[in-house]
LOBA-615476 format. One record per atom (N, C-alpha, C, O, CB): x, y, z; atom name; residue number from 1; residue in one letter. Coordinates in steps of 0.02 Angstrom, whole numbers, padded with zeros to 5 digits, m for minus. Glycine has a CB too. Layout:
BEGIN
PT      u      v      w atom  nr rest
PT      X      Y      Z   CA NUM    A
...
REM end
This chain:
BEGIN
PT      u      v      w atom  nr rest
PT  00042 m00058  00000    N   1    X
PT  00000  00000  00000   CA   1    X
PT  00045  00062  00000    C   1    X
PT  00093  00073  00037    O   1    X
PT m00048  00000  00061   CB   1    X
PT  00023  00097 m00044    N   2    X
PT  00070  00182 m00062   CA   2    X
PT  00005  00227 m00021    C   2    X
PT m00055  00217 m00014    O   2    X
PT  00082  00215 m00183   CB   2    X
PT  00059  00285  00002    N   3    X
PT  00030  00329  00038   CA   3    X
PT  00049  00389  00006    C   3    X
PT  00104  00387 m00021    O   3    X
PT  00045  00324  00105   CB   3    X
PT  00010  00453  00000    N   4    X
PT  00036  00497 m00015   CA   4    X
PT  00000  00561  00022    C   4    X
PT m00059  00574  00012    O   4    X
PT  00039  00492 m00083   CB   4    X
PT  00036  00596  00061    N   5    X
PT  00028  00663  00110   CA   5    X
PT  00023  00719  00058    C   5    X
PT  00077  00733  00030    O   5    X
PT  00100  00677  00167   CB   5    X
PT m00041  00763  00033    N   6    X
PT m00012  00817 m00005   CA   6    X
PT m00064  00890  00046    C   6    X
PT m00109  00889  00088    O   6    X
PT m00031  00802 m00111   CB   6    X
PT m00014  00962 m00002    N   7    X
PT m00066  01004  00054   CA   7    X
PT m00045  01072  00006    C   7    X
PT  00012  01078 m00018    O   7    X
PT m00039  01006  00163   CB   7    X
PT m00094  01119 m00002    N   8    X
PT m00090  01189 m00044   CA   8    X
PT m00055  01222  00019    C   8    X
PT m00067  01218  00079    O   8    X
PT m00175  01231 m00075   CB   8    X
PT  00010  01266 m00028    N   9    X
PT  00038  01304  00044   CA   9    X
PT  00034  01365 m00021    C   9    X
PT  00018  01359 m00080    O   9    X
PT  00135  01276  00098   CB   9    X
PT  00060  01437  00030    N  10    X
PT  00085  01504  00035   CA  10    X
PT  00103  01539  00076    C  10    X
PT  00069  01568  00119    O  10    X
PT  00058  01534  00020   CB  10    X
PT  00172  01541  00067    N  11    X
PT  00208  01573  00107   CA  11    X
PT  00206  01529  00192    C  11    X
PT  00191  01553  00246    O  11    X
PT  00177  01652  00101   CB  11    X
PT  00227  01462  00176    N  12    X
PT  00220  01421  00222   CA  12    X
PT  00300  01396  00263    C  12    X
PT  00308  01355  00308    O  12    X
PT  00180  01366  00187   CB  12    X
PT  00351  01440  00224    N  13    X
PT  00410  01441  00242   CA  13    X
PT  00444  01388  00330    C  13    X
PT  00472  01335  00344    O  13    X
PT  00412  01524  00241   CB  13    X
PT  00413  01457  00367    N  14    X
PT  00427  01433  00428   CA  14    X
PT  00393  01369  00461    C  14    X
PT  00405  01349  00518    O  14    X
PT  00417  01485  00465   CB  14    X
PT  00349  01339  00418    N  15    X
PT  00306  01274  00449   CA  15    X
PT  00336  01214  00408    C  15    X
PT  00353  01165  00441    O  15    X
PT  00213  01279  00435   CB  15    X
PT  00344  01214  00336    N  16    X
PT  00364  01167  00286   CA  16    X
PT  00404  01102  00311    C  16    X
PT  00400  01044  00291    O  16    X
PT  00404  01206  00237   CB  16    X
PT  00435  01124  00351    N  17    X
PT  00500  01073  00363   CA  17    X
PT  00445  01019  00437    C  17    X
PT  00437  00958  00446    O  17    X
PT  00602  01138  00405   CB  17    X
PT  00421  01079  00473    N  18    X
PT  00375  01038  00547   CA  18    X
PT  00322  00993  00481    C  18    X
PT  00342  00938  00465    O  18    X
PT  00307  01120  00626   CB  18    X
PT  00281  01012  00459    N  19    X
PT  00230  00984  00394   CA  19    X
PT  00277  00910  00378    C  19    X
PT  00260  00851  00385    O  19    X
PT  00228  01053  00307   CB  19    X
PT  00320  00930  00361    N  20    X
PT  00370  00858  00312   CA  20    X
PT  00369  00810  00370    C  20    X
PT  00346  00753  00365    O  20    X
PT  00476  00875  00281   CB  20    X
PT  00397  00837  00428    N  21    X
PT  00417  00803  00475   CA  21    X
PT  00360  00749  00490    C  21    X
PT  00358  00690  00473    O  21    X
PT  00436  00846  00528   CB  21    X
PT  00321  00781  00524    N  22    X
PT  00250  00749  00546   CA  22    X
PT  00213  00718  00482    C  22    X
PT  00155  00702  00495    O  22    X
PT  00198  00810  00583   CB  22    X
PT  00228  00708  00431    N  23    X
PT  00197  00660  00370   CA  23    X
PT  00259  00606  00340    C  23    X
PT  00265  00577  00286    O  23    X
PT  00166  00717  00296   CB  23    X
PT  00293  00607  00389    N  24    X
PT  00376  00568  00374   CA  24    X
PT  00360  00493  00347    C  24    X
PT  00402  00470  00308    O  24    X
PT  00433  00557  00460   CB  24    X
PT  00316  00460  00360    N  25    X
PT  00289  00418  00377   CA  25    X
PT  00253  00373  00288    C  25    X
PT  00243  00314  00272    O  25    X
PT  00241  00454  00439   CB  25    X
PT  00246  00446  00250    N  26    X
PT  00206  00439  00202   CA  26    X
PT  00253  00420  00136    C  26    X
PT  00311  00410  00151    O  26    X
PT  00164  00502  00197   CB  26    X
PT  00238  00413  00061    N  27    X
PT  00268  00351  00042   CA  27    X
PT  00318  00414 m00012    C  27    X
PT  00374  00416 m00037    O  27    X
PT  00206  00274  00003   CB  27    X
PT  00251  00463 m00009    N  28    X
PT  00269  00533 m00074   CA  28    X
PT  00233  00595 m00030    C  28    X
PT  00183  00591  00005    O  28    X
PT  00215  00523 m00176   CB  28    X
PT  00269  00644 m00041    N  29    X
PT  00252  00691  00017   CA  29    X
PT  00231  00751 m00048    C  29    X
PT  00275  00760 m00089    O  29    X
PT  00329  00713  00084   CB  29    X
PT  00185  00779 m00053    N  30    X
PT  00187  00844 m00116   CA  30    X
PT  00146  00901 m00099    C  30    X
PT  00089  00893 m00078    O  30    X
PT  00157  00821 m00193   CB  30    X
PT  00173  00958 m00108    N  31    X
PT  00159  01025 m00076   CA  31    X
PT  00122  01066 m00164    C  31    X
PT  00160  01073 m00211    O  31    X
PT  00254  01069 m00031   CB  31    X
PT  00067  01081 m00167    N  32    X
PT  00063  01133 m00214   CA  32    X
PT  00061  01183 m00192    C  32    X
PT  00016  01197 m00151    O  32    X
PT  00021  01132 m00253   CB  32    X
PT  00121  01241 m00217    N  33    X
PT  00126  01312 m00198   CA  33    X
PT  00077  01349 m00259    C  33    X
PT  00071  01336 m00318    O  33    X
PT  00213  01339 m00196   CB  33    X
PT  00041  01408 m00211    N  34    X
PT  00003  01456 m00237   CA  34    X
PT  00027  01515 m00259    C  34    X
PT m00010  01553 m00291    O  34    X
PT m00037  01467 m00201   CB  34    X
PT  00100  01531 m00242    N  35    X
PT  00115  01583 m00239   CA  35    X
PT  00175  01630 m00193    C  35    X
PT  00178  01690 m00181    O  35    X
PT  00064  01593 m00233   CB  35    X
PT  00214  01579 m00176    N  36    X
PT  00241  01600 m00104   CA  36    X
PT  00289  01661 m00115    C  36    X
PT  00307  01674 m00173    O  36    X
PT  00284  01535 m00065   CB  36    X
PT  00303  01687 m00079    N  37    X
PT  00355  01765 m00083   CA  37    X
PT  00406  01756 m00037    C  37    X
PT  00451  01796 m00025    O  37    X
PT  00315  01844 m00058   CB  37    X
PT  00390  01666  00002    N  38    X
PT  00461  01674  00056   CA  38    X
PT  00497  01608  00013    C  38    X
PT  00483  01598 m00046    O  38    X
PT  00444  01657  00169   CB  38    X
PT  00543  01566  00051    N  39    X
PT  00573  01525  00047   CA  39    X
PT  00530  01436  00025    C  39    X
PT  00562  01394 m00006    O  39    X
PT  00607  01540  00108   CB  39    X
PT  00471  01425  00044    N  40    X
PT  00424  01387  00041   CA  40    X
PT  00444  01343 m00002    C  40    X
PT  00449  01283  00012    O  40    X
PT  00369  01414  00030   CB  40    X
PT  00459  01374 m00070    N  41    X
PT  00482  01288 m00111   CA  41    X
PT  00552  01288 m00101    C  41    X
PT  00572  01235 m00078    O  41    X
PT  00468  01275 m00209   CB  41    X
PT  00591  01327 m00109    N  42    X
PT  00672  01300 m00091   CA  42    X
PT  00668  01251 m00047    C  42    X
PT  00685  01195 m00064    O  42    X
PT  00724  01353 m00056   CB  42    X
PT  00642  01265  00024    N  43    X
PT  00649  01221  00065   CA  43    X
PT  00586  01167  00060    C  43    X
PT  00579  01117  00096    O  43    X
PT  00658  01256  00126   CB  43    X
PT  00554  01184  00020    N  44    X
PT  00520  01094  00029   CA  44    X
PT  00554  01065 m00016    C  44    X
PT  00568  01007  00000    O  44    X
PT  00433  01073  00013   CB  44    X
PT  00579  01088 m00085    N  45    X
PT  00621  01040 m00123   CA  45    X
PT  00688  01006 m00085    C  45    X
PT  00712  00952 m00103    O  45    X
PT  00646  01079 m00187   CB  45    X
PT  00709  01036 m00043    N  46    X
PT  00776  01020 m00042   CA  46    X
PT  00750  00990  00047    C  46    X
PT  00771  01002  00103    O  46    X
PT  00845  01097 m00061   CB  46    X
PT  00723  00968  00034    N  47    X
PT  00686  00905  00095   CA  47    X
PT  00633  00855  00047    C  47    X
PT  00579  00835  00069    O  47    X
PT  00622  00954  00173   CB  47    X
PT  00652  00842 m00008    N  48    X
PT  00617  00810 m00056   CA  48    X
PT  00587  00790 m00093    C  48    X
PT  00585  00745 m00136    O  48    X
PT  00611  00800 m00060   CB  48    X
PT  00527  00877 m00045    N  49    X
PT  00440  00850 m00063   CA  49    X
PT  00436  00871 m00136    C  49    X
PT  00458  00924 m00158    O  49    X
PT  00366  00898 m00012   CB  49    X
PT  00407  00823 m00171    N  50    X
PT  00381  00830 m00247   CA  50    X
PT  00346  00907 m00224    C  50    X
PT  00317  00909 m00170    O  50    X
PT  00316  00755 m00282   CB  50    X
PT  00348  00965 m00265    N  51    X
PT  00338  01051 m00245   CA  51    X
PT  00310  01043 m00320    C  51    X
PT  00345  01012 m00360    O  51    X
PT  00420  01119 m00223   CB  51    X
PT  00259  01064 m00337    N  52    X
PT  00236  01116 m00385   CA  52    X
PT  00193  01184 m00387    C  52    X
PT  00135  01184 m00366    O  52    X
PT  00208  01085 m00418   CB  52    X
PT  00219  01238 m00410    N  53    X
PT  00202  01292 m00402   CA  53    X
PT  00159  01318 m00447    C  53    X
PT  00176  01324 m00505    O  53    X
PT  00248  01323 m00396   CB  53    X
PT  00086  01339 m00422    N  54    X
PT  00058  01365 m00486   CA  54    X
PT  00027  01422 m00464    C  54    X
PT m00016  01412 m00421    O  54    X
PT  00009  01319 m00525   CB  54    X
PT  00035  01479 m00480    N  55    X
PT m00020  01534 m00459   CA  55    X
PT m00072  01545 m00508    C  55    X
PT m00068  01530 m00567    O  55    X
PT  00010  01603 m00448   CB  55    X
PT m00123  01573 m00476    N  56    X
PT m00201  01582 m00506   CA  56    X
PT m00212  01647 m00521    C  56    X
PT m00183  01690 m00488    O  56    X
PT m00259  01562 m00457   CB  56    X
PT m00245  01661 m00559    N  57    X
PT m00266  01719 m00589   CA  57    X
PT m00315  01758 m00524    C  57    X
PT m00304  01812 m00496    O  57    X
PT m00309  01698 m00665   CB  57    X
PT m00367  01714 m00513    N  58    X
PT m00432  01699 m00457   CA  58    X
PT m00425  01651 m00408    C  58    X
PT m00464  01605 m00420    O  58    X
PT m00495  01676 m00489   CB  58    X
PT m00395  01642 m00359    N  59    X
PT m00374  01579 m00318   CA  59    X
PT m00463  01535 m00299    C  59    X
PT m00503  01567 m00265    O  59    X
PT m00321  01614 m00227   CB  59    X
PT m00477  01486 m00319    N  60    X
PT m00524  01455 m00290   CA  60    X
PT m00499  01377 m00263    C  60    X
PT m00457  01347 m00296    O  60    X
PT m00582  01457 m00341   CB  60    X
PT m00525  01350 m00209    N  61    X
PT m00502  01308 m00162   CA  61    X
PT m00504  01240 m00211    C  61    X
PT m00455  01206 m00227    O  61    X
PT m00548  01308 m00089   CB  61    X
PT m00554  01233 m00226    N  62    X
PT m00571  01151 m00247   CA  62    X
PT m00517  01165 m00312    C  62    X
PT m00496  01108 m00324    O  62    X
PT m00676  01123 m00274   CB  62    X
PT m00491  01201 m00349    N  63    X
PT m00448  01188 m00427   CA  63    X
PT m00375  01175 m00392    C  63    X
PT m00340  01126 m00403    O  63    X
PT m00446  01271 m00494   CB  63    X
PT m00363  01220 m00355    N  64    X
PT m00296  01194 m00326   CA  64    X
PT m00300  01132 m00264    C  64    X
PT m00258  01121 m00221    O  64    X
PT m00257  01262 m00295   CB  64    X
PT m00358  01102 m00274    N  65    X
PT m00349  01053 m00246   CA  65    X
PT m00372  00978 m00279    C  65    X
PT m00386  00922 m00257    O  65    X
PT m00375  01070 m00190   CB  65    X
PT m00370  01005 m00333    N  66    X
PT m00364  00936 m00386   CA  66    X
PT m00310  00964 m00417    C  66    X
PT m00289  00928 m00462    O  66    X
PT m00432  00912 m00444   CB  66    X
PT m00272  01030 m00409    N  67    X
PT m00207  01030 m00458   CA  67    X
PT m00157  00996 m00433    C  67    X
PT m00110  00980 m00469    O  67    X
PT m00177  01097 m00474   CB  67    X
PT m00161  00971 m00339    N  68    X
PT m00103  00949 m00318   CA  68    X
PT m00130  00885 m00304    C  68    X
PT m00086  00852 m00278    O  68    X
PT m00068  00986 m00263   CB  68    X
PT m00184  00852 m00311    N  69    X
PT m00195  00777 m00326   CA  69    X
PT m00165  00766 m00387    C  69    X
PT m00136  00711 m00389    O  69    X
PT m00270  00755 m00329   CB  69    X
PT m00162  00799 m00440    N  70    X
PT m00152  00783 m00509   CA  70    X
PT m00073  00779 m00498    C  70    X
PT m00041  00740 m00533    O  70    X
PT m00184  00841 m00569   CB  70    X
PT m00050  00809 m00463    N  71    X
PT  00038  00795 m00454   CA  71    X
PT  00064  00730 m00388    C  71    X
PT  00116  00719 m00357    O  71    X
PT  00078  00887 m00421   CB  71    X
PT  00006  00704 m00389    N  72    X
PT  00000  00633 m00332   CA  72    X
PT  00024  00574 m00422    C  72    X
PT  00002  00578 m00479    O  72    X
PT m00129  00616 m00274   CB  72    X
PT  00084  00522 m00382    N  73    X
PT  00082  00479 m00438   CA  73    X
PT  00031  00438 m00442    C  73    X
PT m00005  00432 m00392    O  73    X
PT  00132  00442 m00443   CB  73    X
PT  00014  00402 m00504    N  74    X
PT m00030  00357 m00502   CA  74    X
PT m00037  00284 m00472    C  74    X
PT m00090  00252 m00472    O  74    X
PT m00037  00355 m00550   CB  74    X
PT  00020  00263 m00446    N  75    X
PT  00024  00201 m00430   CA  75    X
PT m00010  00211 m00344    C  75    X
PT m00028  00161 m00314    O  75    X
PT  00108  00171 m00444   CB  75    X
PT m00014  00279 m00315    N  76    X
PT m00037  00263 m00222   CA  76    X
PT m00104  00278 m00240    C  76    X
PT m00135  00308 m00283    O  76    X
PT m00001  00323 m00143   CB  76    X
PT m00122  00224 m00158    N  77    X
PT m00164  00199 m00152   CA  77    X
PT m00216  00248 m00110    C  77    X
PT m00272  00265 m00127    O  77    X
PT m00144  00140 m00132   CB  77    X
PT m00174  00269 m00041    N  78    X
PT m00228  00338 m00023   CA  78    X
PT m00197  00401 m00031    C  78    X
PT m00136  00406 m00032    O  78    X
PT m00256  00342  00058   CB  78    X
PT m00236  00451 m00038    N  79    X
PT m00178  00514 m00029   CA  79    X
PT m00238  00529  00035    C  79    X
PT m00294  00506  00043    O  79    X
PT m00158  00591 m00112   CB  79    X
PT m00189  00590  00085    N  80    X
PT m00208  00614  00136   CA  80    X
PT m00216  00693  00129    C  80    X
PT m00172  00718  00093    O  80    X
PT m00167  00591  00185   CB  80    X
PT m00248  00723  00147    N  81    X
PT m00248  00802  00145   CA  81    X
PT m00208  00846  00207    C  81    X
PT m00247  00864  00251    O  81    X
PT m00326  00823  00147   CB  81    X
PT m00169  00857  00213    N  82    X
PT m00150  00871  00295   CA  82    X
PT m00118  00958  00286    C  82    X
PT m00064  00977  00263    O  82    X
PT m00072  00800  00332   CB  82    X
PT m00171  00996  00311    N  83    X
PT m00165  01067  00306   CA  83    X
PT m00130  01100  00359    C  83    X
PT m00123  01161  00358    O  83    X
PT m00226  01095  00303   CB  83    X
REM end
């Protein structure tokens, strides 16, 4: 069984690394950034997490939250939402 932890951040800098930590557990860890202006993907990439960044014209909740399922691989079995 594949697990996969994913969660929409901005400007989530100072939490990213506590976030990774506490989903350590999971098989693929993936952060979609909205937009960040601090450090947020440097440091989730370079702690591993699959990071994709997309900003919105109009931010609405449910699109960026099938944009970062859509960056979940296909082979796991649950993904988790953990905000």
């Amino acid at each position: 069984m594949k697990i996969a932890v994913y969660s929409i951040a901005k400007n989530e800098a100072k939490h990213v690394e506590r976030w990774a930590q506490s989903a350590s557990e999971a098989d693929v860890l993936v952060i979609l950034d909205t937009g960040s202006e601090d450090k947020t993907v440097s440091i989730a990439r370079s702690l591993g997490i699959t990071t994709v960044a997309k900003q919105y014209e109009q931010f609405e909740f449910h699109k960026a939250r099938n944009d970062a399922m859509d960056a979940i691989p296909d082979d796991v079995d649950y993904c988790i939402s953990m905000d």
